[in-house]
N, C-alpha and C positions, 0 to 999 in steps of 0.2 A: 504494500500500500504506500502512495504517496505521506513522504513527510509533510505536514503542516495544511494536509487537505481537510475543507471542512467537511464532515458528514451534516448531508442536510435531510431531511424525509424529504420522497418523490412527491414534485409536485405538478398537480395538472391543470390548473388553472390556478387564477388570481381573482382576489375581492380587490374590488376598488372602492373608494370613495371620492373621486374624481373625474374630470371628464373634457374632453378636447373641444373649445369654444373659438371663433374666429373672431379676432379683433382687430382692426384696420390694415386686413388683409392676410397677419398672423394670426396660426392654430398654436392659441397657448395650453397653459393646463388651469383649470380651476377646479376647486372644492365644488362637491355636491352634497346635498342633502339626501343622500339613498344610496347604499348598494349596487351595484354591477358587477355580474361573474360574469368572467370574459376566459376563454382559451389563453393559450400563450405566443398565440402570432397573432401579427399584426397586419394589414391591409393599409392604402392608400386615405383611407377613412377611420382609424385607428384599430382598437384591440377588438378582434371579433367577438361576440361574447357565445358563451357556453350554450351549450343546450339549457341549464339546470336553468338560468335567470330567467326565461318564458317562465319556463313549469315553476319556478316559486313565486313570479311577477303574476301571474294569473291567481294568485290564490293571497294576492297582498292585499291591504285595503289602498282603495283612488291608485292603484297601482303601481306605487311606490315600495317600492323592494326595501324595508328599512329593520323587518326580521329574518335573520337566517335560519334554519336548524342546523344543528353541530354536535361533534362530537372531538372530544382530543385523542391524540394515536398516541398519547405516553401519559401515564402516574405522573411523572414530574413534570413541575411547572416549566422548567426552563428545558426541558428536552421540547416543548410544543412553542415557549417564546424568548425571542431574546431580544436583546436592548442593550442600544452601547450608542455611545458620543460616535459621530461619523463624519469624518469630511472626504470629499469624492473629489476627482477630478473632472471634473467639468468637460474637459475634450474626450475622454473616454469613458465617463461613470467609472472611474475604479478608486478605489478607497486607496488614501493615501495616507490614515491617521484614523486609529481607532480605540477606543478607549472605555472607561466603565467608571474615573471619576476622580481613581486612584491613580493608577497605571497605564498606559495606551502603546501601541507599535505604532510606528512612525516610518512611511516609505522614506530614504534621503538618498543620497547618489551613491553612498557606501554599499547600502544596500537595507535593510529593516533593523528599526533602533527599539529598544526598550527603553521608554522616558514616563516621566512624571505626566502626569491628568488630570489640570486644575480643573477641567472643566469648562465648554466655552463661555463662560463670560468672563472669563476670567484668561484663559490661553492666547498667547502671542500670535500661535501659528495660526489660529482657528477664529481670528476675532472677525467680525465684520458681517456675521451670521452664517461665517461657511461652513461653521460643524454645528452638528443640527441633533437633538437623539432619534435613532435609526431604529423602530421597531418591527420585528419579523415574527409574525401569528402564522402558526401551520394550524388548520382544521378539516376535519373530515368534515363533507358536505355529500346527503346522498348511499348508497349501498354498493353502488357498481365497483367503485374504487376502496377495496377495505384500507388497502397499504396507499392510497395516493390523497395528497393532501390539493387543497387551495391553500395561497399564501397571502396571508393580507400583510403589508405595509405602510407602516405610519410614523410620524414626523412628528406627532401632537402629543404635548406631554400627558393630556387630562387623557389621551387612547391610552397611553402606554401607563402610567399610572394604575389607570383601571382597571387594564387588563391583566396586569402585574399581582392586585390586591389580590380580585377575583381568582385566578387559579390556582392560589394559595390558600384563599379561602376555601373554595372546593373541594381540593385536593385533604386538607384537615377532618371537614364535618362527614367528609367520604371513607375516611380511614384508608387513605389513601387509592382510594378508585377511580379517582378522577375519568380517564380512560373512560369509566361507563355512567359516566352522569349524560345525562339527556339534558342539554345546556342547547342556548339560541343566544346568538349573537347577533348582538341592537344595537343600531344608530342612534343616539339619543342629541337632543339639542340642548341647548343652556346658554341663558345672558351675561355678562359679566362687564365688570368696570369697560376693563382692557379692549370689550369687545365694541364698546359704546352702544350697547342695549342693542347690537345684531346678532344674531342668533348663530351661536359656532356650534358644531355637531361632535362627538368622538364617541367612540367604539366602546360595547360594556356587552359583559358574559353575563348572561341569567340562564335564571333554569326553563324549560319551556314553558308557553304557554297553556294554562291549564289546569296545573303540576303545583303542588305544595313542595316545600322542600324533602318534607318526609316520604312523599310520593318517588320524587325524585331519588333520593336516598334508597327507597327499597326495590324503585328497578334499577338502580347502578349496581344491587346487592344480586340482584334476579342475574343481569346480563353476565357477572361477574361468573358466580357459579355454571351460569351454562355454561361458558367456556371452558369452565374446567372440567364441566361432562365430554363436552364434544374435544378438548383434548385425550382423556380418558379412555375415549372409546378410539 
């Protein structure tokens, strides 16, 4: 196996929360208010979207895709997310400096450094809002793909916050099942100083719609055991 390669879970599509709008003649990117799963090629017209976004958009209200259903493909919180300070290079998307708050690797001409991680508001190299925190959500979407994830991606501290809390909280009240909790992943919005009472959106883990937590709880306990019949047998 490669040195220093990342294992990631296979993935087959992307959540987005964004979307390609044209503005005096450029297709820039902008925040949206709702979900899109898309494939992971791209067209002339941007990211194709998946089969699943019909079939869960038809069954949204005003149809607005802003619940998913989900599942995570690992007990541990940070095997399904991670989150780290990032700056990218801009001519080729490739990270050039990476970091967690403490510590960061550092591309430089020598070759990758191990350096200190104030953090950007605080970093010389990273000042000017070019390292940003870089959050990466793998979720199962669907039955077809047991082992293939969607990956969502986000920039926002109140996503990554959120999503951070929640699979830790899961993962605990679950005795650690996480894996079989029947969890939906929601768009939610919220005003704030910062926002000047415009409505910013981020990502949060519930359990389904429905579903108590207890309910919850006893089919992650149900899923759990079958699996261990159907390895069994």
């Amino acid at each position: 196996m490669l040195k220093g390669l990342a294992i990631t879970p296979p993935v087959i599509g992307r959540i987005s929360t964004g979307r390609i709008v044209e503005k005096n003649g450029k297709r820039l990117p902008e925040k949206d208010d709702q979900f899109t799963l898309t494939a992971q090629i791209q067209n002339k017209e941007g990211w194709i979207k998946h089969p699943l976004d019909e079939e869960l958009r038809q069954a949204a209200r005003n149809g607005k895709l802003r619940a998913i259903p989900v599942r995570m493909l690992f007990n541990d919180p940070d095997l399904n997310f991670r989150a780290e300070y990032s700056l990218f290079d801009r001519r080729n998307a490739r990270p050039l400096c990476t970091g967690d708050g403490e510590t960061c690797r550092r591309v430089v001409e020598s070759g990758v450094e191990h350096l200190p991680c104030p953090g950007p508001d605080t970093c010389e190299f990273g000042k000017g809002g070019l390292c940003k925190p870089y959050g990466r959500l793998h979720a199962r979407i669907g039955d077809d793909e047991e082992l293939g994830t969607f990956i969502l991606r986000t920039t926002g501290y109140n996503s990554i916050r959120t999503l951070a809390a929640r699979l830790r909280y899961y993962q605990a009240v679950s005795g650690g099942l996480l894996a079989c909790m029947p969890l939906t992943l929601r768009l939610r919005g919220k005003s704030t100083r910062q926002s000047h009472q415009t409505p910013i959106y981020y990502v949060d883990l519930t359990i389904r719609d429905g579903l108590s937590l207890n309910e919850a709880l006893r089919q992650a306990w149900e899923t759990h055991c079958s699996g261990i019949v159907n390895l069994a047998t």
